[in-house]
C-alpha positions, 0 to 999 in steps of 0.5 A, a space after each residue: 966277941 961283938 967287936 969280931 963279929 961287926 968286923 966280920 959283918 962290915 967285911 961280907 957287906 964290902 965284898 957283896 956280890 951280885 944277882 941276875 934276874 931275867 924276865 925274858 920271853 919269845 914272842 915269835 921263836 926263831 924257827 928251827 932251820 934258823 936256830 942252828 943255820 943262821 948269823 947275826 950279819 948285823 945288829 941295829 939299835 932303833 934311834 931314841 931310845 936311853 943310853 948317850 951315843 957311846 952307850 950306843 955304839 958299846 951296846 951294838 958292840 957288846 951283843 954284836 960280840 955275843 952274837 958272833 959267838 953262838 950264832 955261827 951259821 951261814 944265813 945273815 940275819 939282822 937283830 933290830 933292837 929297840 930299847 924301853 929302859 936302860 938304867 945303871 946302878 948307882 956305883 956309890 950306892 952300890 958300894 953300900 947298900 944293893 943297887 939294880 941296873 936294868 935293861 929292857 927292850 924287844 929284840 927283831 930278828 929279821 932275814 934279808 928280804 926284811 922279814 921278822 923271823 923271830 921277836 923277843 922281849 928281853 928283860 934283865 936286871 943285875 942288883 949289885 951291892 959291897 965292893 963287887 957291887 961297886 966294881 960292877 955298877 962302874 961297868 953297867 953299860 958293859 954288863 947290860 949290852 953283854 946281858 941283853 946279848 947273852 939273852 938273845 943267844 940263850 932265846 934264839 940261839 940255843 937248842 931247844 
């Protein structure tokens, strides 16, 4: 009995999944004309930040993508995104033990005269452990442009 129930142990540990957190906040809403009337024409990422350049350009990609999805609007907006952190998880930890990737960073929406129209701190964090965990961590850069855009969406974007 003890044999089966290491096994059945060892096994719930490799298909660990993951958890998310947020620790996002508006500083400046969006106003609401711009909630549901506006588009990101264009998403520009503040030099100097963490991440190699491929980080970079898969990163302005990524929420470039998210962004075309739940602002669909006709006025452009510009989101300058200046990053504080980004930190993958550590696929081989992750295969064994809850590893954390991080992003963090403040996101500026901007309208065409250079305006900041809304301004938000966003924070994510995913903690990934076992098999998926490992499979995830691989992906980090992936995960946490799509998280960062995702929350951008859900501060901006979304009806309030």
């Amino acid at each position: 009995m003890t044999l089966k129930m290491t096994i059945l142990g060892c096994w719930g540990l490799l298909l660990a999944g993951c958890a998310s957190a947020s620790g996002t906040s508006a500083l400046r809403p969006l106003a609401a004309e711009l909630t549901a009337g506006a588009r990101v024409a264009e998403v520009r990422l503040a030099e100097g930040g963490p991440g190699s350049q491929e980080f970079r350009r898969l990163f302005q990609s990524r929420v470039q993508d998210r962004l075309d999805r739940c602002a669909t609007g006709s006025t452009p907006l510009v989101l300058e995104v200046v990053l504080d952190e980004f930190r993958p998880a550590n696929v081989l930890m992750a295969a064994l033990i809850p590893a954390q990737s991080r992003i963090d960073g403040t996101a500026r929406l901007r309208d065409s005269a250079g305006v900041v129209v809304g301004e938000f701190r966003i924070r994510r964090s995913l903690t990934a452990g076992g098999v998926v965990g490992a499979t995830l961590a691989a992906q980090a850069e992936t995960a946490m442009s799509e998280a960062f855009g995702d929350e951008v969406c859900k501060q901006a974007f979304s009806a309030r």
